[in-house]
Structures are given as structure tokens and as C-alpha cells.
C-alpha positions as CSV (number, residue, x, y, z in Angstrom):
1,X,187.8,27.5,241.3
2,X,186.8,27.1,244.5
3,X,188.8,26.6,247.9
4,X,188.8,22.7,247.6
5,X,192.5,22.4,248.3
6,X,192.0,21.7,252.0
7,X,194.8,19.3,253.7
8,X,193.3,16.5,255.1
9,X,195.6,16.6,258.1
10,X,194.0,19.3,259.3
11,X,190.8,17.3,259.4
12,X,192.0,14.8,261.2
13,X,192.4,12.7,264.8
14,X,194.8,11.8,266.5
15,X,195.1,7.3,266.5
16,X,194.8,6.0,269.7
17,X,196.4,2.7,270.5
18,X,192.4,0.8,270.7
19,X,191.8,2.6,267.6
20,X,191.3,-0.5,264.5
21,X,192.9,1.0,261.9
22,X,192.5,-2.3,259.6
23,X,189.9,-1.5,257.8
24,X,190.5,2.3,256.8
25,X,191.2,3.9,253.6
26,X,194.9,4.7,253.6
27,X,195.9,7.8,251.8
28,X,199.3,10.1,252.1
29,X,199.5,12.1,255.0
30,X,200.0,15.2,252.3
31,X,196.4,14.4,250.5
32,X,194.0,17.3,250.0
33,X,190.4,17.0,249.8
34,X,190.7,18.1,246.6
35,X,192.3,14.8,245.8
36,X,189.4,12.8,246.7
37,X,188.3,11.0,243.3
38,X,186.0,8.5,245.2
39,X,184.5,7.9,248.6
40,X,184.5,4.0,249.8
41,X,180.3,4.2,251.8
42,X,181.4,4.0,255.3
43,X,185.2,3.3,255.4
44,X,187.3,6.1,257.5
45,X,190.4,8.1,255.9
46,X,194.1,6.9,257.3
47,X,196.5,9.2,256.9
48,X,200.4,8.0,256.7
49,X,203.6,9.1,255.9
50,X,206.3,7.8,253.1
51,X,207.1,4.8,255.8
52,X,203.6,4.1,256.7
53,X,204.1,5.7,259.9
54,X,199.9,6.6,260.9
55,X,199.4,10.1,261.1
56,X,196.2,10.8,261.5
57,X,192.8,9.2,261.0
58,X,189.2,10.8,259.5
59,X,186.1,9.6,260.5
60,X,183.7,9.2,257.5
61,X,181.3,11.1,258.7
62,X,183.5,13.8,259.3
63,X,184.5,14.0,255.5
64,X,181.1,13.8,254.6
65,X,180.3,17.0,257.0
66,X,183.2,18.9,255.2
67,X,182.2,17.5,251.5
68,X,178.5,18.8,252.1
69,X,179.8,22.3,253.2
70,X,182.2,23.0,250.4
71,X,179.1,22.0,248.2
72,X,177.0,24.2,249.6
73,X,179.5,26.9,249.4
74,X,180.0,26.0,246.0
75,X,176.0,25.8,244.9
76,X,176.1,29.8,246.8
77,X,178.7,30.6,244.5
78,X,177.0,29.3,241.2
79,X,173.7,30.6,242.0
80,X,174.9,33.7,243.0
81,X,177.0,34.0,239.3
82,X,174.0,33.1,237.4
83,X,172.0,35.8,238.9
84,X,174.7,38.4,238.7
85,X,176.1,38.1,235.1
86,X,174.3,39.9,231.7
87,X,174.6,36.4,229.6
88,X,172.1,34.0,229.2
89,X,172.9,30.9,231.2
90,X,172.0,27.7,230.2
91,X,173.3,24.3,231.6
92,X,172.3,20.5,230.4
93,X,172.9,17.2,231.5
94,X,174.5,14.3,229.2
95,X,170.9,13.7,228.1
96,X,170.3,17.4,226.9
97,X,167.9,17.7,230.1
98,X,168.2,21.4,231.6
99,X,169.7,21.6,234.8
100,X,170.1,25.5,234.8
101,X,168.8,28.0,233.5
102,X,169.4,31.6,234.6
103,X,167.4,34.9,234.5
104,X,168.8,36.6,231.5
105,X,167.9,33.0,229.8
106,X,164.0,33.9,230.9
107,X,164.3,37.3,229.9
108,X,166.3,37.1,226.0
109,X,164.0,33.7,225.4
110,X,161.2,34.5,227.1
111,X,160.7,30.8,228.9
112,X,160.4,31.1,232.7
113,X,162.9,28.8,235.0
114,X,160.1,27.0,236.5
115,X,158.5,25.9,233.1
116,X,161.7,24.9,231.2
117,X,164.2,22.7,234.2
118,X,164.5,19.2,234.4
119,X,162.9,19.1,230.3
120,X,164.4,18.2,227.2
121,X,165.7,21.5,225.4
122,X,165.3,20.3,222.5
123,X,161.5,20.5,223.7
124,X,161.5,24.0,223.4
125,X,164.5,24.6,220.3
126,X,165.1,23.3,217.3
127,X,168.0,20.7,218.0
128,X,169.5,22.1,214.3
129,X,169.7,25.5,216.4
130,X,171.4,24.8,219.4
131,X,174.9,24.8,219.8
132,X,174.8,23.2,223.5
133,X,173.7,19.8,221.5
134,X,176.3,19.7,219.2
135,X,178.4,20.1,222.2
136,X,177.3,17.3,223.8
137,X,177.5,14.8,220.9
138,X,180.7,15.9,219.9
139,X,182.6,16.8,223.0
140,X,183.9,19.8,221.5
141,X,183.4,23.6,221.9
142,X,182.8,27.0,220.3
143,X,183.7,30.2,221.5
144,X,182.1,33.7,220.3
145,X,179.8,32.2,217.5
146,X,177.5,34.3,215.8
147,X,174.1,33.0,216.2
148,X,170.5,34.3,215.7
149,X,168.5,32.4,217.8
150,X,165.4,34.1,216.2
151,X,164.6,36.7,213.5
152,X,164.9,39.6,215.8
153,X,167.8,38.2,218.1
154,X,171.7,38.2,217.1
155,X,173.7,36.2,220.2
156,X,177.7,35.3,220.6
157,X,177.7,32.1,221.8
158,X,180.1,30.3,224.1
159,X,179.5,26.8,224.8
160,X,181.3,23.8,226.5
161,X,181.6,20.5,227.8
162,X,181.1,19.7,231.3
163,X,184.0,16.9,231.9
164,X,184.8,14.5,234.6
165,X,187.5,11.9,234.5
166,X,187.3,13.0,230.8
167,X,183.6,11.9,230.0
168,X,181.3,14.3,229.2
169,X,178.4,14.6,231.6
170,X,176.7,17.7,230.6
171,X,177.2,21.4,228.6
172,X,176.9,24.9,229.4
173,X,176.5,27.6,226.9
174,X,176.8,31.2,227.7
175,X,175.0,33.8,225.3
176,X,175.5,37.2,225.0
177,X,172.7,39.6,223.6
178,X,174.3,42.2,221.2
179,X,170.9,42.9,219.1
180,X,171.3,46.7,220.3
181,X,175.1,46.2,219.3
182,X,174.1,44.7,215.6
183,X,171.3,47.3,215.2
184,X,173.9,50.2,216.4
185,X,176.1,49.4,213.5
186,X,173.4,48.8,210.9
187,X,172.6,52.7,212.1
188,X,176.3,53.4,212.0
189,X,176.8,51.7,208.8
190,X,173.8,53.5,207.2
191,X,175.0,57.1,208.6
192,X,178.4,56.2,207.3
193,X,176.9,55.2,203.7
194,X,175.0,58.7,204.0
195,X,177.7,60.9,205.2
196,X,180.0,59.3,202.5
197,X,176.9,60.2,199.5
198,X,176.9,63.8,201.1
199,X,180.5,63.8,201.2
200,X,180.3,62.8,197.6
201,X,177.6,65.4,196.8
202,X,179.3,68.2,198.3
203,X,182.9,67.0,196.6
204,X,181.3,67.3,193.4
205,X,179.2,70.8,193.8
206,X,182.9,72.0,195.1
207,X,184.5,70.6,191.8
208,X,181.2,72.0,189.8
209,X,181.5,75.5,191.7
210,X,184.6,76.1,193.2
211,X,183.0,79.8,194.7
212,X,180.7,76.9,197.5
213,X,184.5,76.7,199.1
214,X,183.8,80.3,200.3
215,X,181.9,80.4,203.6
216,X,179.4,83.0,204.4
217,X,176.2,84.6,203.5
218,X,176.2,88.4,204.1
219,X,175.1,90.8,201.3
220,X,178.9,92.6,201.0
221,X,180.4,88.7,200.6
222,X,177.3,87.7,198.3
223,X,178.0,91.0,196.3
224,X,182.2,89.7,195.7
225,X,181.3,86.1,195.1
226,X,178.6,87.3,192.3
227,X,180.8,89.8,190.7
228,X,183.9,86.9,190.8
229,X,181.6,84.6,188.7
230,X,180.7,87.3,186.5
231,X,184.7,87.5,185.4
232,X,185.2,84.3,185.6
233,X,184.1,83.2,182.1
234,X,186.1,86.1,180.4
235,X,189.5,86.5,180.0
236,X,190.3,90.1,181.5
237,X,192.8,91.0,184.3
238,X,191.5,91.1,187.7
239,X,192.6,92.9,190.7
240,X,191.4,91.5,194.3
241,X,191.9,93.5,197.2
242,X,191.6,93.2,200.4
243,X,193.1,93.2,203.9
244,X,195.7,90.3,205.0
245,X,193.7,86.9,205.6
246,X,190.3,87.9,204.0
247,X,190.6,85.0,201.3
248,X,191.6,86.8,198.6
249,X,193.7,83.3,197.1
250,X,190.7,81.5,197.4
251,X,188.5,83.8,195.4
252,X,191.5,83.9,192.4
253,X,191.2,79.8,192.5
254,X,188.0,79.9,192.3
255,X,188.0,82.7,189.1
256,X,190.5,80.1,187.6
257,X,188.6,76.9,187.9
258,X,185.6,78.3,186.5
259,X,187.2,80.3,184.0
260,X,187.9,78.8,180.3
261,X,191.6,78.4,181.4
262,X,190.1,76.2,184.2
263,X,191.9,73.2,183.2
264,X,195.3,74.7,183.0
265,X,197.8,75.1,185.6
266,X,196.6,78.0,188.6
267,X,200.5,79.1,189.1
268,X,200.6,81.9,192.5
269,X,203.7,84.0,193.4
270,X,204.2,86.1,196.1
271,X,205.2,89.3,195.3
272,X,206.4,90.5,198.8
273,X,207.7,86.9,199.8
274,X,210.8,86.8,197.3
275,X,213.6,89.3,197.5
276,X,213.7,91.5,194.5
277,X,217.3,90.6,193.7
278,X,215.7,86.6,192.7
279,X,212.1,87.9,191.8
280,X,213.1,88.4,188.2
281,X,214.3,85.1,187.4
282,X,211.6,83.6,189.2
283,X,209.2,85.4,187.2
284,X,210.9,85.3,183.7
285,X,213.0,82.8,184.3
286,X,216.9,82.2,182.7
287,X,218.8,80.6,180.2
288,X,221.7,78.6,181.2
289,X,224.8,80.7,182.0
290,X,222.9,84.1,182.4
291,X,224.6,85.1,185.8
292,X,227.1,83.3,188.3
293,X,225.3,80.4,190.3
294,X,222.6,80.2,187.5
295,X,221.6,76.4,186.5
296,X,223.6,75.1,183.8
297,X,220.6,74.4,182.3
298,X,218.6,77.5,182.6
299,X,215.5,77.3,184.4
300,X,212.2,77.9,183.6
301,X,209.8,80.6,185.0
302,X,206.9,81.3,187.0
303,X,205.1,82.9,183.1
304,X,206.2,79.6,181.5
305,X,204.4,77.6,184.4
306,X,201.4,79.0,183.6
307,X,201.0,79.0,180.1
308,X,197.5,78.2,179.2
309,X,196.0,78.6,182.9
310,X,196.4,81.8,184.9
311,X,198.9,83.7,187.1
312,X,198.1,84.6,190.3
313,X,200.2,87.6,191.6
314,X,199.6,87.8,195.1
315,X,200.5,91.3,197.4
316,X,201.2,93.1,193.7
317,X,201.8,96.3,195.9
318,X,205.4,94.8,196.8
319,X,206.7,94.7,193.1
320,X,209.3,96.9,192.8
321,X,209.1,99.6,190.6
322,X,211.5,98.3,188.0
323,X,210.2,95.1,187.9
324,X,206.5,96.7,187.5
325,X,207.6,98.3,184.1
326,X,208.9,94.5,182.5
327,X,205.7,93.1,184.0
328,X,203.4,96.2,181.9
329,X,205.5,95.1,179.3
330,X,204.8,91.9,179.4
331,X,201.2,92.5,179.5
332,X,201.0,95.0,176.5
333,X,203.3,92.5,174.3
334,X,201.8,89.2,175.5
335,X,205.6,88.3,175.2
336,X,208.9,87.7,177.5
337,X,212.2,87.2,177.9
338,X,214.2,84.7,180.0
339,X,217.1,86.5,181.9
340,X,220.3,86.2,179.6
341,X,217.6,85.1,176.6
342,X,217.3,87.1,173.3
343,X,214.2,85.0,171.7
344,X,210.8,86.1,172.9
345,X,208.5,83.7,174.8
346,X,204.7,84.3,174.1
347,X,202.8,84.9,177.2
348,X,199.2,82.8,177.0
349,X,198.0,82.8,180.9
350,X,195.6,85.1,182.5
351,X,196.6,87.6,185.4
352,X,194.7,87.6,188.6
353,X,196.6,90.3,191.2
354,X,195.5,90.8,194.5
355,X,196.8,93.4,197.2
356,X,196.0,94.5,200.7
357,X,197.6,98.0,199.9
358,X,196.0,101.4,198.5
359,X,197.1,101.3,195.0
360,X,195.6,104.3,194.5
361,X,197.1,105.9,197.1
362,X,200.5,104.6,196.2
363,X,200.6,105.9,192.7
364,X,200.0,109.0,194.0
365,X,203.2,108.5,196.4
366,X,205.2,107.5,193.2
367,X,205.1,103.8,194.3
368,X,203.1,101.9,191.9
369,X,202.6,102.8,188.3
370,X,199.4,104.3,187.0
371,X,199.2,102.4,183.7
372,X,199.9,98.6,185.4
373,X,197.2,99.4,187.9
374,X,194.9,100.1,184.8
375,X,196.3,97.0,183.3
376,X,195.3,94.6,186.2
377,X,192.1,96.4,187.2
378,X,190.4,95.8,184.6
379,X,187.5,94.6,187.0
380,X,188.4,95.2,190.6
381,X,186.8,93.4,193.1
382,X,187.0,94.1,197.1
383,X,186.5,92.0,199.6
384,X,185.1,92.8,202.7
385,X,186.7,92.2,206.1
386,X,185.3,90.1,208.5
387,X,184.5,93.1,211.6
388,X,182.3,94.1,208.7
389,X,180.3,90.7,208.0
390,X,180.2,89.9,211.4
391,X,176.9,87.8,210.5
392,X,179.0,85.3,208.7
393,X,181.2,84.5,211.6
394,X,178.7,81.6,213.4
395,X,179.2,79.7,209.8
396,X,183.1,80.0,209.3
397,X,183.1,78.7,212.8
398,X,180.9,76.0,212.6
399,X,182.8,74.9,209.3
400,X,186.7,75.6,211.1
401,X,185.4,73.2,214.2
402,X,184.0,70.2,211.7
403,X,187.6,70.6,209.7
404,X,190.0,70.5,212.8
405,X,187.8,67.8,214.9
406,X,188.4,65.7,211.7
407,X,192.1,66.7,211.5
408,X,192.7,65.9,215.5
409,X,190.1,63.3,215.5
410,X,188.1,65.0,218.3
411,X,184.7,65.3,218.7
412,X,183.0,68.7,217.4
413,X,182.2,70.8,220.5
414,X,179.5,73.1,221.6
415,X,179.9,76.9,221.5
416,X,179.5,78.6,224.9
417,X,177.0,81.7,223.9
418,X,179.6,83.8,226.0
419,X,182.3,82.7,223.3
420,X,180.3,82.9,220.3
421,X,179.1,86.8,222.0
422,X,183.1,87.5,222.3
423,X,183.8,86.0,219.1
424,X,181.2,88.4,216.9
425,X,182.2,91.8,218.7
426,X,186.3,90.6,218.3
427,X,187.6,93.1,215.9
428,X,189.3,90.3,213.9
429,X,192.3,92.0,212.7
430,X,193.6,88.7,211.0
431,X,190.4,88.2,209.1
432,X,189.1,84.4,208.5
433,X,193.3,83.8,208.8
434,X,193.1,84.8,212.3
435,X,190.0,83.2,213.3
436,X,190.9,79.4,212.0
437,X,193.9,79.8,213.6
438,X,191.8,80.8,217.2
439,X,189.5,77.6,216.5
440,X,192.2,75.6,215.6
441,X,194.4,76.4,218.8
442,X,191.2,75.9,220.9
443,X,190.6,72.3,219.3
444,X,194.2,71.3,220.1
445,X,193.9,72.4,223.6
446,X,190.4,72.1,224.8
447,X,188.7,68.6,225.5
448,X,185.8,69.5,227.0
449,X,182.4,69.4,225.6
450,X,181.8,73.2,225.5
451,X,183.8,75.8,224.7
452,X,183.7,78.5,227.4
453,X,186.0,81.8,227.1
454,X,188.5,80.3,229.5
455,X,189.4,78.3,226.1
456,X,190.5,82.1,224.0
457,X,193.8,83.1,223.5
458,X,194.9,85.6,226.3
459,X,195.4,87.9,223.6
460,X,191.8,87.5,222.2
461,X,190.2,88.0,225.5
462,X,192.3,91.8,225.9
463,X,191.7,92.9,222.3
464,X,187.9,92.3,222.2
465,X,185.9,95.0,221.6
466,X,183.4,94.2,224.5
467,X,183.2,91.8,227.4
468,X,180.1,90.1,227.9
469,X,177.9,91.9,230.4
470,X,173.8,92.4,230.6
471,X,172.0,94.8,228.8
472,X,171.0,97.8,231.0
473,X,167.3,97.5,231.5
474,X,165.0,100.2,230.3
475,X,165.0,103.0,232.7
476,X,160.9,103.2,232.7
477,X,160.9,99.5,233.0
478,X,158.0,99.4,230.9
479,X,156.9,96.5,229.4
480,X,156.3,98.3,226.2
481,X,159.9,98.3,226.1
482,X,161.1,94.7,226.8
483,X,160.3,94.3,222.7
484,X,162.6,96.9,221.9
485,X,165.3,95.9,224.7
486,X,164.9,91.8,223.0
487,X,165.4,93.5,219.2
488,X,168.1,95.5,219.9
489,X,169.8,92.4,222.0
490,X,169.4,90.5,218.7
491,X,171.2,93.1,217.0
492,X,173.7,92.7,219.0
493,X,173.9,89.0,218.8
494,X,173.7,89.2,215.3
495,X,170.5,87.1,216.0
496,X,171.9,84.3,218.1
497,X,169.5,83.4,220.8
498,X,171.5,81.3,223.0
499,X,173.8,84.8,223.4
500,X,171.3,87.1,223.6
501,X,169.4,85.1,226.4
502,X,172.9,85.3,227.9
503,X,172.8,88.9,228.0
504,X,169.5,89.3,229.1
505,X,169.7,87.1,232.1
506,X,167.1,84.6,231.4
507,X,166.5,81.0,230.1
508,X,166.4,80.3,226.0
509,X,163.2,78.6,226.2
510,X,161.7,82.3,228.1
511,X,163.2,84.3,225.6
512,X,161.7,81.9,222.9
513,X,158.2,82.8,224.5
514,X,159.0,86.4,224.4
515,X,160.3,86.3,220.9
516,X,156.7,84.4,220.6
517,X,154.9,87.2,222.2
518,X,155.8,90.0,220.1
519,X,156.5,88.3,217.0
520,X,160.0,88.8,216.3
């Protein structure tokens, strides 16, 4: 451990012809001092070479000189350890006597080092409790044992025999505290236990209401989610509309699971994702042989799919005007045909449209049929695009950052009030499509702690409605006015304070005492 390997040649003299060498110690002339095992009281070191030839010689006293030095340097070492490690340091002799004992020992037992060396141990512990003891009588050691030396106390211990010449003379055992690390992961095992109930809880108020899936709380959302549940528990068509990315798929699962049909099969196609040539038989379906490069079977449709559930026909607008006459048909007759099929099928699934198009308007251009869009809109229900419930935006992205930290496994960040300001006056063309896709780009790239707008999309930061800037202050600069200046900042903010302080140019905590002051 220590630099013990010194050559004794290099301690030594050189023999002198009246030197009386008879009644030396004769060692190699290659010995280190490390090779010492025992000292003869009083007899000088000769050193020789394979043929005896004398190489050297070693007073006694000389050797003693070096022996004391490397001991000191060894006892500066050791004391110097015990002071600078975080374990608890205890050493014994072969009687169980303590021969050290550092400060952390004083500090996790609470037994200073004056009042415990040179006694028994087992004077101050319970001999069934120490590990150093069993140690001794057995010669053997532990490593990283879990111990709990008292009630409030949890310990790894590391203990071992002190050997020389293979006898045991002594032990050391080195503890470590980790009662912060044991009461850490009670905490964490607790939250865990509690985050997995809640997890539970809101898994099962999702399966009891499927409408909690849809995030927001303004009075034009409220007013689409109530009317959804409304005409959920009948049977009627329903038409959804709305621009691209609003939700609209969400709201027709949601109609469906809480609908009597709720255990059937929820089967979606997109209208304006299939080319009109295949829609047909993916609607209808075939029978085997009805064109070239048919399956020989036949094959099944989307209608049969969702027998006894509900159909969800998603972007209706794009049905082709042909096709929109065999799906009236289909709806009037609650019966179909496969492609190449004479036998009727009997059609038992509800139909939920949706659309991001002006039917309306497109009936009047000779593009969708009047008496279909009566046959779906049976109960219409719009939903309203995001620029226009900009209050719900600080919950959809509080609940997009806690989905994509868990899908990237990184921490949830903070919201810059700069960012959260650009993201409520963003005109959000894309909807709540557009803005998961913005958080979830920022989660893959950003690993900071905040998000600041140096984290947006290039093409975010040109399309925003506003950049941030201060409010203009009141021209009077009356103080009358700083109320009205604060409200209207709030406005603005859609009541985020950590923005509007932003905008205003001074510290949360003074625009709490404002807000305070003329109780807003």
C-alpha cells in the first residue's frame, strides 16, 4: 500500500577490510525492506550476492531510523484516511479492544474517540450486533451487509480480518450510513404506490367516461363535449365537423364507447385517404371472382367490420358523388351488397361522419348530396378550433409534455412565460395536431430545464401572430390606470401571471401584490 519496497542496497555501506562481518545478519544483496519479516535486537544487515561475495553492510540502527520513518509515514497516511472518508471507521485488536475509531464512527454512533479507545466494544454493543466480532472469531469477512445498528439507522457493512503471517491479530469494519438512502426509497416506493393508484383511478374514469380523454375546459369545448354525451346513448347519425387536427376522431370514439353499441367494434375509414377506384370494395366489400386481382376468396368489408358497433366515416366531404348515392342507400335500406354479390347484407352499425369541409356550401356547388347530408346530420356537432379556445392551450400542453417526457424518458420541463405568451397568440393552423407535434419536436430536441423560444420551430416563431414585447404604459401614467393596464395584460395572457409579469416588466411576486391591491 505504501512505498515499502525500498532496496536495501541503497541503505547500505561500503565493508571495510577491519569491518567484523561475523556476526551480521546475511541477507541477498537484492532484499527490500519490504522483505524484512523479523529484526534480530542489535545484529547489523550483510548484504551478498549469489557467491557470497559482501556487498554491502547496514548498521542496525540505520534500519531502525528508516523502519521508524516509513511508520510514521504510514500512521500520516491512516490518520489522514480516517479523517477524510464518509464511513464509519472502526478498528479492534485480537481481543475486540478498539484501536480506532474515526469521526464519522463519533458522529453515526454518537460515542466520542476519547471515551470509547483502548475499551472492549462489546462494552458499548451488543456482541449479537457486531459484525467486527464475528470477524474475529471466525477469521472470515462480509462485504456490503445490511445491518441496522439501531431502530433509526440502516448501515452496509464491510468488515475484515487484519492478518499477519496468516494469524488474525485484529478487524476493521467500514460502515456506510444510507438511512437518507433507505428513507428516499420508502418515499419513492410510496409515490410510486400513489402514482400507480392515480394511474389506476384515472385508467378507469377514462374506461368509465371515454369524453375525460378530451383536454380542455373552455365554454365552446364544454358546449361539444355536453352535446357528444347527449347522442351518445341514442342511436342516430352524427355529423362532426371541424377543421383538420381539432379531434374530431376522438370525439366519435368517445360517442361510441359510451353509446349502447359501445362494446362492438369502433371501425374508421378515411374517405379522402383511399382512391375512389378501391373505395367501393373497401366499403362493401366482394365476393370472390368479382373483378380481375380480386381475392379468390372474396373479402369482407369495412360495413361488415362493423356490424353491431359503429362506422366512423372520416373527411365524408371526399366521397365521390357516386359512391355517396350507394352509401344513402345503404342508409335508407339498412342493407348492402358486396361487389359481384346478389344477396343483401343487413347493415346493423351506427354512422358517425365527420368533415372539415362546408357541406353546405358544397351541395350548393353540386358536390355533396342534399339528402345524405340530412341522413348523417341528424345531430351536427362542431368543434371549435383551437385560435378560438386559446384558454385551453396551458392544459393540452401541460398534458403533451407529461405524455412525450414518458415516451423519451425525459424529465418534464418548465414553460418559459415568453413561450407559453408565443404559444397562446400562435394562430394554430394545425389545431391540437399541430401543437403535439411542436411539444413533441421540442422534447426530442431540448434538454434543458426550461423551455425558452430559442426551442420553437423556425416556422412557429415567423407565423406567430405577435412577438413578445411590453405593454405600452398608460399615457397619463396614472396610477388609477395600472389596474386597468394589469387586467387587460391578463387578457392577454389568458390569465397566466408568469407571462403577464413578462410583459409588464416586473417580478411575479410584485405583480402578485398588485393583483393583491386591487383585487383582481
Amino acid at each position: 500500500m505504501f512505498k515499502q519496497n525500498i532496496p536495501l542496497r541503497s541503505l547500505s555501506f561500503p565493508v571495510t577490510p577491519s569491518l567484523n562481518t561475523s556476526d551480521m545478519k546475511s541477507l541477498p544483496g537484492e532484499s527490500l525492506l519490504s522483505d524484512l519479516d523479523d529484526l534480530e535486537e542489535g545484529k547489523d544487515l550483510l548484504l551478498q550476492d549469489e557467491e557470497g561475495k559482501e556487498l554491502g553492510w547496514i548498521p542496525f540502527s540505520k534500519i531502525a531510523q528508516v523502519l521508524l520513518q516509513q511508520w510514521k509515514i504510514c500512521m500520516a497516511y491512516y490518520e489522514t484516511l480516517l479523517q477524510a472518508v464518509d464511513d464509519a471507521i472502526t478498528a479492534v485488536d485480537r481481543e475486540g479492544n478498539i484501536v480506532s475509531w474515526n469521526p464519522k464512527s463519533e458522529k453515526i454512533f454518537q460515542c466520542s474517540h476519547d471515551e470509547i479507545l483502548g475499551k472492549p466494544i462489546t462494552d458499548f454493543f451488543e456482541k449479537y450486533s457486531l459484525e467486527i466480532m464475528s470477524t474475529l472469531e471466525e477469521g472470515t469477512g462480509v462485504m456490503r451487509k445490511y445491518h441496522r445498528p439501531r431502530s433509526n439507522m440502516n448501515v452496509l457493512i464491510n468488515s475484515l480480518p487484519v492478518m499477519i503471517n496468516q494469524s488474525v491479530i485484529g478487524g476493521i469494519s467500514v460502515e456506510r450510513d444510507i438511512t437518507d438512502l433507505v428513507k428516499l426509497n420508502d418515499e419513492l416506493s410510496t409515490t410510486t404506490a400513489y402514482l400507480r393508484d392515480l394511474e389506476n383511478k384515472i385508467d378507469n374514469k377514462e374506461q368509465r367516461d371515454p369524453f375525460h380523454r378530451i383536454k380542455g375546459r373552455s365554454h365552446s369545448l364544454r358546449n361539444a363535449v355536453e352535446l357528444a354525451e347527449k347522442v351518445a346513448s341514442t342511436d342516430v347519425s352524427v355529423l362532426i365537423t371541424g377543421e383538420s387536427g381539432v379531434g374530431k376522431e376522438l370525439f366519435a370514439s368517445a360517442i361510441h364507447k359510451t353509446s349502447p353499441r359501445g362494446e362492438g367494434p369502433f371501425i374508421d375509414i378515411n374517405c379522402g385517404a383511399i382512391p375512389a377506384s378501391l373505395f367501393e370494395s373497401e366499403l362493401f366489400g366482394y365476393e370472390k371472382g368479382a373483378f380481375t386481382g380480386a381475392n379468390k376468396e372474396g373479402k369482407k368489408g369495412k360495413m361488415d367490420a362493423a356490424k353491431g358497433g359503429t362506422l366512423f366515416l372520416d373527411e365524408i366531404g371526399e366521397l365521390p358523388l357516386d359512391l355517396q348515392v350507394k352509401l344513402l342507400r345503404v342508409i335508407q335500406e339498412k342493407q348492402f351488397y358486396r361487389i359481384g354479390g346478389n344477396q343483401s347484407i343487413p347493415f346493423d352499425a351506427r354512422i358517425v361522419a365527420a368533415t372539415n369541409r362546408d357541406l353546405e356550401q358544397m351541395i350548393r356547388d353540386g358536390l355533396f348530396r342534399e339528402d345524405l347530408y340530412y341522413r348523417l346530420n341528424v345531430v351536427s356537432i362542431p368543434i371549435p378550433p383551437l385560435r378560438e379556445r386559446m384558454e385551453d392551450i396551458p392544459e393540452l400542453i401541460q398534458f403533451s409534455l407529461v405524455e412525450f417526457s414518458a415516451k423519451y424518458s425525459k424529465p418534464i420541463p418548465d414553460i418559459d412565460p415568453e413561450v407559453m405568451y408565443l404559444f397562446l397568440h400562435h394562430d394554430w393552423a394545425g389545431n391540437i395536431r399541430q401543437l403535439r407535434n411542436t411539444i413533441e419536436r421540442i422534447m426530442i430536441l431540448a434538454d434543458e430545464e426550461v423551455i425558452i423560444p430559442e426551442h420553437l420551430p423556425a416556422v412557429f416563431m415567423k407565423n406567430s401572430q405577435h412577438a413578445i414585447s411590453h405593454i405600452p404604459a398608460p399615457e397619463n401614467g396614472a396610477t388609477d390606470s395600472e389596474e386597468v393596464q394589469i387586467r387587460n395584460t391578463l387578457k392577454q395572457t389568458y390569465g397566466n401571471k408568469s407571462a403577464a409579469a413578462k410583459l409588464l416588466g416586473i417580478s411575479r411576486a410584485t405583480l402578485y401584490n398588485k393583483l393583491k391591491k386591487y383585487n383582481i
